[in-house]
C-alpha positions as CSV (number, residue, x, y, z in Angstrom):
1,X,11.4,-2.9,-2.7
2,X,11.9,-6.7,-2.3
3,X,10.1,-8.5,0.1
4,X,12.2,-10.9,2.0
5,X,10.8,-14.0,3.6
6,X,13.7,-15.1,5.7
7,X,16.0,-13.3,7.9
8,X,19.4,-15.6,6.0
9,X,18.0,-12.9,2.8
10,X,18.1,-9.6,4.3
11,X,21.5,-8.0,3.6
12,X,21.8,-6.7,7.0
13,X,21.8,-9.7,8.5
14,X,24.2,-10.9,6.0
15,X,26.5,-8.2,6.8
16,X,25.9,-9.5,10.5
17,X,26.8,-12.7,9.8
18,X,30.0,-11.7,8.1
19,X,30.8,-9.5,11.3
20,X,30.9,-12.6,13.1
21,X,32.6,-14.6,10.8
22,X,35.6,-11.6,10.7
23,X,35.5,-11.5,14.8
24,X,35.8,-15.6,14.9
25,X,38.8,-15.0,12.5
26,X,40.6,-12.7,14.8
27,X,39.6,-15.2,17.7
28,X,41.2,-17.6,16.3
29,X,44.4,-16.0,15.7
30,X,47.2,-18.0,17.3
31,X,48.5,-15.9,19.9
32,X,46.1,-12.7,19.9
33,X,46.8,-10.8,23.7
34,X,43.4,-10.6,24.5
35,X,41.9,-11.2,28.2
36,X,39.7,-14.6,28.0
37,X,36.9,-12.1,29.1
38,X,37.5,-9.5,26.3
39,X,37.6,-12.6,24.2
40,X,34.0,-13.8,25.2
41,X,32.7,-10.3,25.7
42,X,33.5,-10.0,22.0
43,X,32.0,-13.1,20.5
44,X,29.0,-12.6,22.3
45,X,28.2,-9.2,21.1
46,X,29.0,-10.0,17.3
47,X,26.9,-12.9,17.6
48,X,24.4,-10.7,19.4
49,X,23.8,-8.5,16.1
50,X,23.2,-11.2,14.0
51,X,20.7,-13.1,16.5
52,X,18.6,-10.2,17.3
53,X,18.2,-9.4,13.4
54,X,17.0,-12.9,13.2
55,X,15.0,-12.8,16.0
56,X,13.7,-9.5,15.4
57,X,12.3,-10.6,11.6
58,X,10.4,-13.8,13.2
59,X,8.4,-11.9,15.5
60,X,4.7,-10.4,14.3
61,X,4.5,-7.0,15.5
62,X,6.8,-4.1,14.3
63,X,7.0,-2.7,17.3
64,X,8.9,-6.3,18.6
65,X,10.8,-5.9,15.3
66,X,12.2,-2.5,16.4
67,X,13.2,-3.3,19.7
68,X,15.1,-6.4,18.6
69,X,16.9,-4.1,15.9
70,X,17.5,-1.2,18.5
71,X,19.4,-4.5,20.8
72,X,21.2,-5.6,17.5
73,X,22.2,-1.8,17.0
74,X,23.5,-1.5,20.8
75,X,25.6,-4.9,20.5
76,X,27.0,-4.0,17.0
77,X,28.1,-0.6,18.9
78,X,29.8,-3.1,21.7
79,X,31.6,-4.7,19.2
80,X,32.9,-1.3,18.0
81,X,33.3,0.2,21.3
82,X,35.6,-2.7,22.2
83,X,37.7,-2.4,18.7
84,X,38.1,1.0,19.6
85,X,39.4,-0.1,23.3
86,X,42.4,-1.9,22.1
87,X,43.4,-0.1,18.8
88,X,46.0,1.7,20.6
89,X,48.3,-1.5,22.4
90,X,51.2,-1.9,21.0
91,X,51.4,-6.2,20.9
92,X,47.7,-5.8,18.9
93,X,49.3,-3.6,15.8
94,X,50.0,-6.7,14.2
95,X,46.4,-7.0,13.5
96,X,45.0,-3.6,13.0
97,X,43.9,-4.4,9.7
98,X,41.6,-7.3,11.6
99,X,40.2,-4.1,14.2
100,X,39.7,-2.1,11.1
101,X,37.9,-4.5,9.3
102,X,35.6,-5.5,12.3
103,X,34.4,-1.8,13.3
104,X,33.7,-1.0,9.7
105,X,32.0,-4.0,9.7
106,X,29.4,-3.2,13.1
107,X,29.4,0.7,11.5
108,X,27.9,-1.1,8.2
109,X,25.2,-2.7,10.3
110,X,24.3,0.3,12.2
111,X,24.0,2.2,9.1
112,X,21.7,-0.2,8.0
113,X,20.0,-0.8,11.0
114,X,19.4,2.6,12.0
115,X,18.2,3.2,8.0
116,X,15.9,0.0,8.6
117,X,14.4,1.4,11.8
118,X,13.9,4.6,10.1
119,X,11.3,3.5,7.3
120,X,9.8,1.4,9.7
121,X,8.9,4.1,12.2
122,X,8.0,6.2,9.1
123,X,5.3,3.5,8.3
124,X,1.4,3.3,8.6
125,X,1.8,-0.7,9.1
126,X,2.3,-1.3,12.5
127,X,2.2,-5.7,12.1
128,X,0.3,-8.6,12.2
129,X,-1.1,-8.2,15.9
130,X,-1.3,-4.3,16.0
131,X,-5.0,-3.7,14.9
132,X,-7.2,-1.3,16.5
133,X,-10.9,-2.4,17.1
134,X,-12.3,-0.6,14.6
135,X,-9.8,-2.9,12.1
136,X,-10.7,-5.8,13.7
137,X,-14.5,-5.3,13.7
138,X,-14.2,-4.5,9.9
139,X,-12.2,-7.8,9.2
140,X,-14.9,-9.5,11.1
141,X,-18.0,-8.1,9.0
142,X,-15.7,-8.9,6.2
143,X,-15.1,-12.5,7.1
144,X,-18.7,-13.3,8.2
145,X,-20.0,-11.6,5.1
146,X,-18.0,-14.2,3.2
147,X,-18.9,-17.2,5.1
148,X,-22.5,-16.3,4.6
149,X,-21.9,-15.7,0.6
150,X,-19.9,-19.0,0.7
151,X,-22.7,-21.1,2.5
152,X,-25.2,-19.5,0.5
153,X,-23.5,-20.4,-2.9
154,X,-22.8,-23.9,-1.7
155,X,-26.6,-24.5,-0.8
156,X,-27.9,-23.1,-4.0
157,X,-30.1,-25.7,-6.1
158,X,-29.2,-27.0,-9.8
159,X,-32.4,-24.4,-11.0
160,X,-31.0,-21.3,-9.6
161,X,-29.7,-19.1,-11.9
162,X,-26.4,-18.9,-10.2
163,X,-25.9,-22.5,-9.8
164,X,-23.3,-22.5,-12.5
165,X,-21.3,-19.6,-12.5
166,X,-17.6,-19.5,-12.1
167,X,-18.0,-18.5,-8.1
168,X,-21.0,-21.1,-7.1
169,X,-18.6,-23.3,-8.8
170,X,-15.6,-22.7,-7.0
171,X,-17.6,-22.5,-3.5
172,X,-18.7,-25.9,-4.0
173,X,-14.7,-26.8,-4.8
174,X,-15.4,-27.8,-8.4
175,X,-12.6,-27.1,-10.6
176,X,-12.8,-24.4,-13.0
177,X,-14.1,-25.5,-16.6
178,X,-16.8,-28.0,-15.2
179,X,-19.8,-26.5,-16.0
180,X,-23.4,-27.9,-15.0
181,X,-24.9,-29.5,-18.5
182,X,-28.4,-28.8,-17.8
């Protein structure tokens, strides 16, 4: 499974993006009969699908992740709710195909939202900020045992045995293949 390390590289989000991109396109349409508040209703929630993915991804906890992916769920239905509105008039058949093309677009994001959502719930890993005590004092003992190995490699004298192995070495910052010549 790839790891993605920007929102612009998940393929939901891309599919989001070209959601918008389809929406701004029928927008732009000279002479579309749509009401100036249907109009704005509908850019903002296909833009809404794509912002909340990004959104969603920059936050540390999965539980923040999930809600911002339920709110880019409930906008990408908005979008479909509305296509679904206005199928019907007769001065819009001109530009079914456009309707069409935007709900199978939101229904693609769903899918993948709802599929994303899914394996996340399914998951142990709950995030960066989501550890119990028990976690934290563990990672604690951990990092203080280091420190303590570190500072005690670091102080070691030019007789100790240990003085020039590879990790007394490295604690000190030395680069690798300098070895101590006595």
């Amino acid at each position: 499974m790839p790891k993605y390390t920007k929102f612009e590289e998940l393929p939901v989000w891309q599919e989001a993006a070209r959601l918008y991109n389809r929406v701004l396109d029928l927008l732009e349409e000279p002479g579309v009969p749509l009401t100036p508040g249907f109009r704005n209703q509908l850019d903002r929630a296909a833009l809404s699908v794509s912002n909340n993915i990004a959104e969603g991804f920059e936050r540390v906890t999965n539980n923040e992740l999930l809600a911002f992916l339920a709110i880019a769920r409930g906008s990408g239905g908005e979008v479909r709710s509305m296509m679904a509105v206005v199928k019907d008039r007769p001065k819009l058949r001109p530009l079914l195909r456009h309707l069409r093309e935007i709900r199978a677009l939101a229904e693609s994001c769903a899918r993948q939202l709802t599929a994303w959502t899914g394996s996340m719930e399914a998951s142990p890993v709950q995030g960066k900020r989501h550890l119990t005590s028990a976690v934290r004092q563990q990672r604690d003992a951990a990092d203080k045992a280091r420190s303590f190995r570190l500072n005690f490699l670091r102080g070691l004298k030019p007789t100790h045995p240990l003085y020039a192995s590879a990790e007394a070495r490295a604690a000190r910052g030395e680069p690798e293949g300098e070895g101590n010549s006595q």
